[in-house]
C-alpha positions in Angstrom: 0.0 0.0 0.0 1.0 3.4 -0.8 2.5 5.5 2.0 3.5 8.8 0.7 1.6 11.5 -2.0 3.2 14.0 -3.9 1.5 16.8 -6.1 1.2 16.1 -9.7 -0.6 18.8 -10.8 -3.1 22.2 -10.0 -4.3 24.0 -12.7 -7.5 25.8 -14.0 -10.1 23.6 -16.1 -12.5 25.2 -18.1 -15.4 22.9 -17.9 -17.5 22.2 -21.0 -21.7 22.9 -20.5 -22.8 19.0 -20.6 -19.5 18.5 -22.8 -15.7 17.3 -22.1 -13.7 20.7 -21.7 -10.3 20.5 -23.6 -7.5 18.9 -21.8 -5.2 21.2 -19.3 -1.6 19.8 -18.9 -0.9 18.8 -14.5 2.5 18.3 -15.2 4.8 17.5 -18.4 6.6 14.1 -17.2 5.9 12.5 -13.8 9.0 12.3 -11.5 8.2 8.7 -10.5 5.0 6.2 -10.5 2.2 6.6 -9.1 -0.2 3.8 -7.6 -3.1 5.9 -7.1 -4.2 9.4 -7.2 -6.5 11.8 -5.1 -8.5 14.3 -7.3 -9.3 17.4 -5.7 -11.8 20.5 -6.7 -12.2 23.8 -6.1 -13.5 26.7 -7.3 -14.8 30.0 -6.6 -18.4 30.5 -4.6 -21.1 29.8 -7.5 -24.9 30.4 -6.7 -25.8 26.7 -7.1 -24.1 23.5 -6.4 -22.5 21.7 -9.4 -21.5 18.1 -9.9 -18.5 17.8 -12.0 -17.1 15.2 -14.2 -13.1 15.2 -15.1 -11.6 13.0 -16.7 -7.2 12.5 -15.7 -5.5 11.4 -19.3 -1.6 10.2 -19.7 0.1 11.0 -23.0 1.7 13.6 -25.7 -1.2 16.1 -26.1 -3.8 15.2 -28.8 -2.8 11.8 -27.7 -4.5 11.6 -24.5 -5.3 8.2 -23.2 -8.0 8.6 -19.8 -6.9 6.5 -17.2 -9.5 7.9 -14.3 -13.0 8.8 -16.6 -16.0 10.6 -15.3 -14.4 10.9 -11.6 -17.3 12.4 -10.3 -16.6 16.0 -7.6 -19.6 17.9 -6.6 -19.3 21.5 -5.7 -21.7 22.3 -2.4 -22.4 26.3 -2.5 -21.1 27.8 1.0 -21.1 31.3 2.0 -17.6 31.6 3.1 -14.6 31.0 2.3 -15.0 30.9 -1.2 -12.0 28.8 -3.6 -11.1 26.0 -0.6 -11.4 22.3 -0.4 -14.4 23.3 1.8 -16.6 23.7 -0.7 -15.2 20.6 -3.3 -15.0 17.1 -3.3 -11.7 15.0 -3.0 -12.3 11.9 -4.3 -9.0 8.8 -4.5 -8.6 6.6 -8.1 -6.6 3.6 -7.7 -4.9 3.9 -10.6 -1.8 3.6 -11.9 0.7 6.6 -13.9 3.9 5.1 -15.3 7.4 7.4 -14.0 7.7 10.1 -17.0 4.3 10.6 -17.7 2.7 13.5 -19.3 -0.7 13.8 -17.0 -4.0 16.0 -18.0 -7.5 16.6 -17.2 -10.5 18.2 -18.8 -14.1 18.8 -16.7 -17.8 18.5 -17.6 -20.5 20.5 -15.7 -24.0 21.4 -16.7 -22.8 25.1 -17.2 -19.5 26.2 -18.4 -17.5 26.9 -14.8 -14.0 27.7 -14.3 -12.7 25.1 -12.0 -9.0 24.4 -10.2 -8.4 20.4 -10.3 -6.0 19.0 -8.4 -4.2 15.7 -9.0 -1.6 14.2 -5.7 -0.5 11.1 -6.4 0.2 8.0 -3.9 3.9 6.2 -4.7 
């Protein structure tokens, strides 16, 4: 079993409305492998709460193979403090990412929303 996690990746997704986004490079080769991976959300305080679906891909970009699809986070509205893991879900994919991977996601919500995914992975 894993013991230690390392961040892979944070970066802003646009998500698509009902649609895939396109893909947002986490990082451009992987120090190590991973054996699993936590997926994190946030975002900034929306009016409604959203489910999102991202998809986490390995490969050259345009090449994108998913290895984690439809990893489903749900965004619960809060009134404060906006943009924290507070509000988003974290949700673990035991799955694994070779050493020297490129890794990227792309989002899905029912509108489009600007959202922060974060990908730690287990080694």
């Amino acid at each position: 079993m894993p013991a230690l996690m390392a961040q892979i990746g944070d970066q802003a997704v646009a998500s698509g409305a009902g649609v895939k986004g396109a893909y947002v490079q986490l990082i451009a080769a992987t120090p190590r492998a991973y054996y699993g991976i936590l997926v994190k959300l946030r975002c900034a305080a929306f009016a409604n709460d959203f489910d999102f679906f991202v998809d986490i891909a390995v490969g050259a970009g345009g090449a994108e193979q998913v290895i984690a699809a439809n990893v489903h986070l749900k965004y619960h509205m809060i009134a404060a403090p906006a943009s924290t893991f507070e509000n988003g879900s974290i949700v673990y994919v035991p799955v694994f990412i070779p050493d020297g991977s490129r890794v990227s996601a792309r989002a899905q919500s029912p509108a489009v929303n600007p959202v922060q995914v974060t990908v730690e992975g287990a080694y």
